[in-house]
N, C-alpha and C positions, 0 to 999 in steps of 0.2 A: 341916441348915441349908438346904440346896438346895431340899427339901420345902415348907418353910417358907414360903421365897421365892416360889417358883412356887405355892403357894396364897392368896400375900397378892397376888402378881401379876397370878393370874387372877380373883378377886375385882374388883381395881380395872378389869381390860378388860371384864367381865362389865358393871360397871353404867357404864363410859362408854359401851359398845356399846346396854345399855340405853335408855339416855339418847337415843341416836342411833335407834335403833329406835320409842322411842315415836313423837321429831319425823317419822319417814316415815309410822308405822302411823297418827296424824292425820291425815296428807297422802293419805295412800290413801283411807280414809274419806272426803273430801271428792272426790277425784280421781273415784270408782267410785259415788258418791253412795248409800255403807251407811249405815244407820243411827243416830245419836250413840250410843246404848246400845252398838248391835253392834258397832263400833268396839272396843269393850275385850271383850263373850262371845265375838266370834267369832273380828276379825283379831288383836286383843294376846293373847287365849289361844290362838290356835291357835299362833302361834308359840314363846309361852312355855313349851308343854304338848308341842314338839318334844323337848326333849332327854332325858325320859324315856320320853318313846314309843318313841324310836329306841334309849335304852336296851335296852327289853323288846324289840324285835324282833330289833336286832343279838346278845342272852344267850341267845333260844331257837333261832337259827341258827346262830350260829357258836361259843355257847359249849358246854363239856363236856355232858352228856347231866344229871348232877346238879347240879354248879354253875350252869349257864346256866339251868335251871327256877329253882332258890333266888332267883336276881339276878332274874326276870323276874317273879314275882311277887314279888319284893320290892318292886322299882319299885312295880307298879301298885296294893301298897295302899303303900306308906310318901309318893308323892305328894301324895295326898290328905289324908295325914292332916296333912303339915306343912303345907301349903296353907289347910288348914282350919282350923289353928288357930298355926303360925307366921304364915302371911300376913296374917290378921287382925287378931292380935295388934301385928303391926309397924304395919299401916293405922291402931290405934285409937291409939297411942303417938306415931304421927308429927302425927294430928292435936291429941293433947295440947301437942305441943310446938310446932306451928303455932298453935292457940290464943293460948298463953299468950306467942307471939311476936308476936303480932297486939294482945295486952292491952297490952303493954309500951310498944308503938306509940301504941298510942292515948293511954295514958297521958303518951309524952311529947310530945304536942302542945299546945306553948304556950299560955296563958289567949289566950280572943279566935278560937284558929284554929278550922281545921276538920275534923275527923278524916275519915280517909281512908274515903269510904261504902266501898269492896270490904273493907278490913275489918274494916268493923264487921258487914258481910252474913255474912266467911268465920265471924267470931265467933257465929252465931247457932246454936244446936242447935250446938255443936264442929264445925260445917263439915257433919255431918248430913241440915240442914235439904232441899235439892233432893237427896238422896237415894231414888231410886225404891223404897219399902221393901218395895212390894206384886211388882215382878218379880222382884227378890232373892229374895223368899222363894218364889216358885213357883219359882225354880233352882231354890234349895235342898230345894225338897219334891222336885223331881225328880231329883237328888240323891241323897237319902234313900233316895229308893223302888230306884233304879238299882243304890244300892250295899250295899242290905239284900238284895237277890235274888243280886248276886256273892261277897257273903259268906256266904250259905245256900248258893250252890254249892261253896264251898272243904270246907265242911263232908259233903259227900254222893259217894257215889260211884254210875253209871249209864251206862251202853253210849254215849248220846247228848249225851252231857255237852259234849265240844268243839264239837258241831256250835251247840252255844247263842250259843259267842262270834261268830258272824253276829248274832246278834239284840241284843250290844251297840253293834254298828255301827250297826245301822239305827235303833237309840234316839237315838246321837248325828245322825245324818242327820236324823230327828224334830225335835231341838232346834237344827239348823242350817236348817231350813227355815222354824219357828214364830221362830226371831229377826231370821232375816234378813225375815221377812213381817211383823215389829211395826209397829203403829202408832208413830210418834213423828217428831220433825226429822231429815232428814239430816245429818250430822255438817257442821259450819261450819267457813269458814277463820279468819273473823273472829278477828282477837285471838292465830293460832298463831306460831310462832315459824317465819321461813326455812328451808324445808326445808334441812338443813348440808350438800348436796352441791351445791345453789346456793343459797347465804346472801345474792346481790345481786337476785334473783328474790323480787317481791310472791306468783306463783302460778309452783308449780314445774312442769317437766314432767312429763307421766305416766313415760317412761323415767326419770328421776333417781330417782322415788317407789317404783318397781319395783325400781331396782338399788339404790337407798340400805336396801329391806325385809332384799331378798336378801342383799347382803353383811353386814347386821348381824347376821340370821338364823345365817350360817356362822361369823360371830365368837361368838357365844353358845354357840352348840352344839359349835365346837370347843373353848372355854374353860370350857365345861361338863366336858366329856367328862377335859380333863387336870383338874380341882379335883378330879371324882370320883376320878383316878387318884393323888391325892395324900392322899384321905380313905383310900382304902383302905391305903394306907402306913400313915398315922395311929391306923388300928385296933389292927393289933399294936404297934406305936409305946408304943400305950396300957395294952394289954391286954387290949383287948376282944376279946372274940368276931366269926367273920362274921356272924353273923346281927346282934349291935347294931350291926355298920356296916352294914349291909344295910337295916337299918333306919330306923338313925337317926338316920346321919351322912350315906349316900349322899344321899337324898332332900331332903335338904335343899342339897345343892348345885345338884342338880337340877330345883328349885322356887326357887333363887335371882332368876333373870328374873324370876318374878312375883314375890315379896318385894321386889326392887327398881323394877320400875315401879309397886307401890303409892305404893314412897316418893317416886320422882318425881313423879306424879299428884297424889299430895296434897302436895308442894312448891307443884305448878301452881293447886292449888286448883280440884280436879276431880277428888273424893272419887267423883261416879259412876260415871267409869273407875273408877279403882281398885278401887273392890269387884265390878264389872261383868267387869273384867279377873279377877279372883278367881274369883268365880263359874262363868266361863266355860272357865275353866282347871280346875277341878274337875268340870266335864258332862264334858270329855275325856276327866281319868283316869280317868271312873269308868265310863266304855266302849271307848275304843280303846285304850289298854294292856291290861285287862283282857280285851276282845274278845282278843290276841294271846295274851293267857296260857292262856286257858282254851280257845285252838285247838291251841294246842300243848306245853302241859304237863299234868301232873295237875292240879293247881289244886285242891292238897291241904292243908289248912290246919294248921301246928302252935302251942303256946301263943301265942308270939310275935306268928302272924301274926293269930289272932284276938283277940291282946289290942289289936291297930293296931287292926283293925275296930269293935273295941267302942266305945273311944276318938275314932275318927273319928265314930261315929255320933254319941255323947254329947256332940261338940263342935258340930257339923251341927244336934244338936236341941236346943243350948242356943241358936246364933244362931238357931233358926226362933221358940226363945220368946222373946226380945228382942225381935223384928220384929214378929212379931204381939201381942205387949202393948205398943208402943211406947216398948221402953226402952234401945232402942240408942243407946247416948252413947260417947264417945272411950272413958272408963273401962269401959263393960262389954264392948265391944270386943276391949281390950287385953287383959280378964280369958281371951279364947280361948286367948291361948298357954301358962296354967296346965294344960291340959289337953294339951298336949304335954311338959311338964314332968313331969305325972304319970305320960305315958306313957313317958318316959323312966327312970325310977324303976323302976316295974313290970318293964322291960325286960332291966334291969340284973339283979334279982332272980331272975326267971326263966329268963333263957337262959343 
């Protein structure tokens, strides 16, 4: 029961801490004058894409010689693969039900009035429409390409094999320099909500925006760290195996911050965060955990872990076809998280 408790507990401090981390991580952006895009690739995933990072480094340092490699790549693909097709899935479903909240609305506005223009704009394309579809998808091809070469390494063995995970870092340094160099508006205060460490303040201070990042940062990542301690109870609990908690229980606690700032985001009705924030949190895991793993373990792949890979790709290059035929709508969106379902299936049989 205690288990229980304390997973439904850290859940609810996970997404008010959430909540409280977007309103600073907006506040930064404007304070530091990033980019509105960069804003969700770079500052909301970089801290969302903290607590399995720290994951994989704290399992190949401090943990056992076999177990701490298993947990360490486990992280760096089971990440990914919920990100890229749990997180999506939640973003396409939340703006289904944003939609059809926004219909209802409109619906009851008495004969004579005047329906609300914001939403009848958020109604347009399911909230879609001001979706930047053409950078999304160059993530995602880079992406693609990032995480088809780390999973061709799990599979090979080679003298110089560790010394490669350098060259995932300097990938993500790549994609930290060409986002933070985008064309586009600096991120606005207009319209944002009082930074909550001074809620009677129009514009906050840069110290309140810095300690309000920081402290939510260490609430997430400690409330991360017990949920995971309470999935892995859950596994034998269950009967599962470590490797399907390892897989496909851990990782999804892990990846809970961004699942949950998608849903605040498109509460807010700012669907390009959101999938920006997604996006952005997937360049991560798909070189700094990785970089860690393959500096310091084998980065030896077994059924399991390349059946995540296959599945993560197949999910990566179902959204690249959506984006480039223009056929991303809430529903084909939400259809991503089928593809974590399958791989849960698969997983259960297998291991």
């Amino acid at each position: 029961m205690v288990h229980v408790l304390l997973l439904l507990g850290c859940a609810v401090v996970i997404y008010l801490a959430c909540e409280w981390f977007v309103n600073a991580v907006e506040w930064f952006g404007v304070e530091f004058k990033v980019g509105a895009v960069a804003v969700g690739t770079i500052l909301a995933a970089a801290g969302t894409a903290l607590p399995e990072s720290v994951v994989t480094l704290v399992a190949v340092l401090f943990g056992s010689k076999a177990q701490g490699n298993d947990i360490a790549v486990g992280a760096a693909m089971g990440g990914p693969l919920v990100v890229g097709t749990v997180a999506y899935g939640v973003t396409g479903a939340m703006l289904l039900l944003h939609k059809r909240a926004r219909a209802k609305a409109r619906a009851a506005v008495p004969a004579g009035g005047t329906a609300d223009p914001d939403g009848a704009e958020a109604l347009r394309d399911g909230g879609l429409a001001d979706v930047d579809t053409r950078r999304l998808a160059k993530d995602q091809t880079w992406f693609l390409v990032i995480f088809a070469v780390k999973v061709a390494l799990g599979l090979v063995a080679f003298a110089i094999k560790p010394v490669l995970g350098v060259v995932f870092f300097a990938a993500y340094a790549v994609y930290f320099w060409r986002e933070m160099r985008a064309e586009g508006e600096d991120a606005s205060g207009e319209g944002l909500e009082p930074l909550r460490f001074q809620p009677r303040r129009d514009t906050p201070a840069r110290w309140a925006v810095l300690a309000q990042t920081l402290v939510t940062l260490v609430v997430i990542f400690g409330a991360s760290q017990v949920f995971v301690a309470q999935l892995e109870w859950a596994g034998p609990a269950l009967g599962l195996s470590p490797v399907v908690v390892a897989l496909l229980l851990s990782p999804v606690a892990t990846e809970l911050p961004e699942i949950l700032n998608a849903i605040i985001w498109v509460r807010a009705g700012k669907t390009q965060l959101a999938l920006a924030n997604i996006s952005g949190a997937m360049m991560i895991q798909a070189t700094v955990p990785s970089g860690i793993g393959i500096l310091f373990t084998p980065w030896k792949f077994d059924g399991p872990l390349l059946l995540a890979g296959i599945v993560t790709a197949c999910a990566v290059g179902y959204l690249l076809w959506l984006l480039r035929t223009r056929r991303l709508t809430p529903v084909t969106l939400t259809t991503a998280a089928g593809f974590y379902a399958a791989f849960a299936v698969g997983l259960i049989l297998i291991a």
